[in-house]
N, C-alpha and C positions, 0 to 999 in steps of 0.2 A: 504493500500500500504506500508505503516512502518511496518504493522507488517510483510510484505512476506520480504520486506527487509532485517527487522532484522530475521527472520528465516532461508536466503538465507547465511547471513551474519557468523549465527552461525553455518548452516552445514558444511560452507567451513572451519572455525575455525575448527569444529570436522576433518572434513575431513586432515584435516593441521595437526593434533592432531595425528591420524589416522596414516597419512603417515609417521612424523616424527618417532614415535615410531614403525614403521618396520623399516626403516630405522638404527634406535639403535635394533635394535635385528639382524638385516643382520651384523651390522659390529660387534656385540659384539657375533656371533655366526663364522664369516669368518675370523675376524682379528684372535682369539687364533688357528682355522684350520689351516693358513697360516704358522702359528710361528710353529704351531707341526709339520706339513707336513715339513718347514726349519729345526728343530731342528733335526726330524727322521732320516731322509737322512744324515745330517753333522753324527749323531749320530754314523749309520752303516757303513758310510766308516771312520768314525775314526776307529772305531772297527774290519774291517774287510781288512781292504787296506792291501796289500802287498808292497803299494808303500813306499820310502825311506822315513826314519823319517824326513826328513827336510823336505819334502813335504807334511807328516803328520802336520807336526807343522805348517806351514805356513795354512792349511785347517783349521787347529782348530780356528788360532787365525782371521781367515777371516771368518770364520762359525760364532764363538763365537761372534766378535763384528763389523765386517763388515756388514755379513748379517745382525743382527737387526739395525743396525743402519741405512742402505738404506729401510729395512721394515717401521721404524719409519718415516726415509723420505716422502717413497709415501704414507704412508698415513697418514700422518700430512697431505700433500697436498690436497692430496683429500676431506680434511675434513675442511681445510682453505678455500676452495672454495665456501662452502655451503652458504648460509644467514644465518645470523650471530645467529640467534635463533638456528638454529641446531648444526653451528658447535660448542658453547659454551656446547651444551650437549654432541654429541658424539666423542670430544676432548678426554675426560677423559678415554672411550675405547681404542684411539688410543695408548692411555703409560699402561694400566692397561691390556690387552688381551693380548701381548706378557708375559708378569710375570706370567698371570694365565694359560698360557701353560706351560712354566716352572715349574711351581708348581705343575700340574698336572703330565707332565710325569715325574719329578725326585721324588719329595713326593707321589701324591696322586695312581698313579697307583702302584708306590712299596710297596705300605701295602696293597692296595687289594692283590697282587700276593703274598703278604709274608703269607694276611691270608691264601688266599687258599691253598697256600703248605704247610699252617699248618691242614688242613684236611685231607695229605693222609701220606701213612708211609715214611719212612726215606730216601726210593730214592726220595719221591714226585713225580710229576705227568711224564709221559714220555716225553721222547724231543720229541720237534715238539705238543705238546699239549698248545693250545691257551686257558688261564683260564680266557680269556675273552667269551667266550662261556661253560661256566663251565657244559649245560646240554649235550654236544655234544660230542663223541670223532673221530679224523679222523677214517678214514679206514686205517686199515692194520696196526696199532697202539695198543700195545696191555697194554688194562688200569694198572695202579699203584692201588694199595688197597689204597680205598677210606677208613677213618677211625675215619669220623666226627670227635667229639671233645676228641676223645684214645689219644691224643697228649697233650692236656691239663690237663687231671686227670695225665698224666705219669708226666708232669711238677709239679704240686703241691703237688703229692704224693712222688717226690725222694727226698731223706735225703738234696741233696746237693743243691739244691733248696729252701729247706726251711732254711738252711746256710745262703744261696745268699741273702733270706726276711729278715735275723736278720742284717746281714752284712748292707744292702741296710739303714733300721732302723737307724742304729749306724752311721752311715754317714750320713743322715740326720738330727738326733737330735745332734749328736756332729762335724761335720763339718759344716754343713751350721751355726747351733746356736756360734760356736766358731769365724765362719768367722766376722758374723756380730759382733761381741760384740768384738773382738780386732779390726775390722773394726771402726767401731763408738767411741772407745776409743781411736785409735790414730789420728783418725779427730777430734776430740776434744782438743787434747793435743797437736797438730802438728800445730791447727789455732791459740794455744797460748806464741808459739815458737817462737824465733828469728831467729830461721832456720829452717822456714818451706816448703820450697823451695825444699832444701838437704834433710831432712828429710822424705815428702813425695815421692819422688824419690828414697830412697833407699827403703822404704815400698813397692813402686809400681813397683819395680824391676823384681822381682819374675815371674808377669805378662809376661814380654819378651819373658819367660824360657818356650818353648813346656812342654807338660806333661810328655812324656818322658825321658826329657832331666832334669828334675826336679825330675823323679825318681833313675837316675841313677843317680844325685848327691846325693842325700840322700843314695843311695848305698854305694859309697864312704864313708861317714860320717861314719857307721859302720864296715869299713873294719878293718880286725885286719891279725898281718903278724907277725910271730916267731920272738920272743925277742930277743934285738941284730941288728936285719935288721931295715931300715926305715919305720917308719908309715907312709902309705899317705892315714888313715881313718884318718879323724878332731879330731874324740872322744878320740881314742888310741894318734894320736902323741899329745891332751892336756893334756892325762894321764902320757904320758912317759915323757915330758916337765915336768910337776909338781912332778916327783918321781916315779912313780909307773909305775906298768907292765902291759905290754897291756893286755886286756878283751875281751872275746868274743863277743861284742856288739851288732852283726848280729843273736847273738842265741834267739833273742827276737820274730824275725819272725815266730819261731816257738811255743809259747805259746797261744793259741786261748781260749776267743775270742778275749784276750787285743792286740794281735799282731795289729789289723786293726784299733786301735787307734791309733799305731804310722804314720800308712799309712794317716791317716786323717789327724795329724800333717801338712804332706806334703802340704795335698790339702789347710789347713786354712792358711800356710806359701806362698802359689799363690794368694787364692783369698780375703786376707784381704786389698791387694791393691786394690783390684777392689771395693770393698767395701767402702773403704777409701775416695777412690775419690768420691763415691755418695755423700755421707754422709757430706763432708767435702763441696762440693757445697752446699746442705740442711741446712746445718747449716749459711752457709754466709748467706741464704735467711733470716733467722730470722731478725727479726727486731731490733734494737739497742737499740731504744728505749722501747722497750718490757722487754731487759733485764736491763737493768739499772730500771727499775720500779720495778722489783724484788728483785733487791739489797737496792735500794731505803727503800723498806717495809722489808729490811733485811733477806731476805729468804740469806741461804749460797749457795755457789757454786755447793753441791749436793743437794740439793733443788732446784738449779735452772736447774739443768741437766738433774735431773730424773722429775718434776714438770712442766717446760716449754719447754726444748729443744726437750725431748724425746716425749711426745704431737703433739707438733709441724711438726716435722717429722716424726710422724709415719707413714705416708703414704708412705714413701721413706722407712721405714724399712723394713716392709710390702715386697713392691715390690723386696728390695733386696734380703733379706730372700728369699722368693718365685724362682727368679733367680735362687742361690745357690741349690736350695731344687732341681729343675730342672736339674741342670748339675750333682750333687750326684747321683741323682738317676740311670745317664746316665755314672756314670764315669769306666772306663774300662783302661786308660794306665797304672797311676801313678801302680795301683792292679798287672796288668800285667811285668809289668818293674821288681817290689821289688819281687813276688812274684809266679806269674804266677795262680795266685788264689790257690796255696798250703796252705798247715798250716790252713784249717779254714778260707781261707780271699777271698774265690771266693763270686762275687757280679753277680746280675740279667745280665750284659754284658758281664762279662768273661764267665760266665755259657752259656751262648747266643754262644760264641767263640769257644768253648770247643766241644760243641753241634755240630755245624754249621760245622765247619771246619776239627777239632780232629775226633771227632767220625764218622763224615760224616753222621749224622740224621739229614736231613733236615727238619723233619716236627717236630721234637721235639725243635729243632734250631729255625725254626719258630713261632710255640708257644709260646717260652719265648721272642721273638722279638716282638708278638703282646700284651705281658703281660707289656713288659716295656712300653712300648706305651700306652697302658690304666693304668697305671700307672704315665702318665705323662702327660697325658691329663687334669685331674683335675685341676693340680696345674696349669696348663701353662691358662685354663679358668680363674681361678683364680687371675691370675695374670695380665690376661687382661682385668678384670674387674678393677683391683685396676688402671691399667694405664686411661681407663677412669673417671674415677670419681677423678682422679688428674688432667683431660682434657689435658691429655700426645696426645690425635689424634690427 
């Protein structure tokens, strides 16, 4: 009789077992439905109303954060209701299935559709063609040449592509390697400063500064204007201050391939602030008495920098390093602003622009748009393996 009990006992367990977990797959399949099916709709009448912009706007910002947030509502509730075993599980649906709608239609379906417009030629596929159905075309629609991977040999066999690969290179081994190493040099020198406060403030300044807006100062800095009139490039009015006649200073853009080291300048004078601050936390973390036992046993001040500090954090280096290598790879204004990718200085994005927009070849535009992407998927693993193993989750 115990034993039918206990057997009675454990099929309702399974049974329990059973249910629960439909239960989590109905709301972890319904809840991100819901959020897409909201997100669709606000989507297409932002996009297609004729109605008065203040009524657009008012729908955005009622789409955008009213609607999830009443989604959140009813179904927190509905999930507060459960016995308390369930709803501690399918809680974590309730916040996590709207994001992964989000994620879905803004990231994960715009690189399916980029790849596949990178399979056909330069109009890509016809309007009203769903590349969600990729073996089907409507009727009365008449097909775009399909032209498999023709898109991608055209990408790595054009001169100016293989440019963009050297370019793309040169910004990562000297802009990210420059960012960090004046990064980690002024968190160093600014935690043993009496003004370190001012100091890192004016370092992390830069950061404020759009990318743009950071190229067009650095324009400025080389401007140069007929001797006799006012300088308001930096370089020329310190040259004419100190005696001398102004210079062409802007004829540098056009010497490749050193022109795009100046452009790198730019980006390591942005993100040496961001850098700073990592690094500049990392290092408080060290332990006090760690260093003083180094001194102790007389190691010097670079000894104890490159020997314990550097050690120490190199998990922080790592991870920043990795960051920068990421945004290089992807970097496209500061390029655009100085230069517009002339002179030798077009990189894998402006090329992506040029393509895309310029020449109106869609499917060649897209190919380099799925190459930067498998480009930077690597490092971006990479990088989230270094945030685990710091137990950054």
């Amino acid at each position: 009789m115990a034993q039918l009990d206990s057997g009675g006992e454990h099929s309702a367990s399974a049974g329990s077992r059973a249910l629960a977990w439909l239960v989590r797959l109905f709301l972890a399949i319904i809840i991100p439905l819901i959020a897409f099916v909201v997100l669709y709709w606000g989507f297409i009448f932002l996009r297609d109303s004729d109605a008065p912009k203040w009524v657009i706007t008012l729908v955005a910002i009622v789409w955008g954060v009213g609607g999830f947030a009443v989604l959140y509502w009813v179904f927190n509730g509905i999930v507060e209701k459960l016995p308390k075993p369930w709803s501690g599980r399918l809680l974590p649906f309730v916040f996590v299935g709207p994001a992964m709608a989000i994620l879905t239609w803004y990231l994960a379906l715009p690189v399916y559709r980029t790849f596949w417009l990178s399979l056909f030629a330069r109009d890509g596929y016809p309007p009203g063609f769903s590349p969600f159905l990729p073996w089907t075309w409507p009727a009365g629609i008449q097909s775009s040449e399909f032209v498999g991977l023709s898109n991608y040999v055209t990408t790595f066999t054009e001169p100016l592509f293989q440019i963009a690969i050297r370019n793309n290179i040169m910004w990562i081994v000297f802009g990210s390697t420059l960012s960090v190493v004046f990064g980690l040099l002024v968190a160093v020198l600014a935690d043993r400063s009496k003004f370190e406060r001012v100091s890192k403030s004016l370092i992390f300044l830069p950061m404020a500064i759009s990318f743009v807006g950071a190229g067009v100062i650095w324009r400025f800095m080389y401007v140069v204007r007929p001797e006799g009139t006012p300088q308001i490039g930096l370089m020329n009015a310190v040259t004419v201050a100190l005696g001398g006649t102004p210079h062409p200073w802007d004829k540098w853009v056009e010497i490749a391939p050193w022109n795009n080291l100046f452009l790198i300048i730019i980006v390591v004078w942005l993100q040496a602030g961001f850098a700073m601050v990592l690094f500049s936390a990392a290092l408080k973390g060290i332990s006090e008495e760690l260093l003083e036992a180094g001194r102790i046993d007389g190691a010097t001040e670079v000894q104890i920098f490159f020997k314990i500090m550097i050690p120490t954090i190199m998990g922080t280096i790592i991870t920043v390093w990795t960051t920068i290598v990421i945004f290089t790879l992807k970097i496209f204004d500061v390029v655009w602003v100085m230069t517009g990718g002339q002179f030798g200085t077009h990189v894998i994005a402006t090329l992506f622009y040029r393509q895309s927009f310029t020449a109106r070849n869609a499917g060649v535009g897209s190919a380099i748009a799925i190459v930067l992407l498998a480009a930077v998927i690597p490092v971006l693993i990479y990088n989230l393996r270094q945030f685990r193993e710091q137990e950054s989750f």
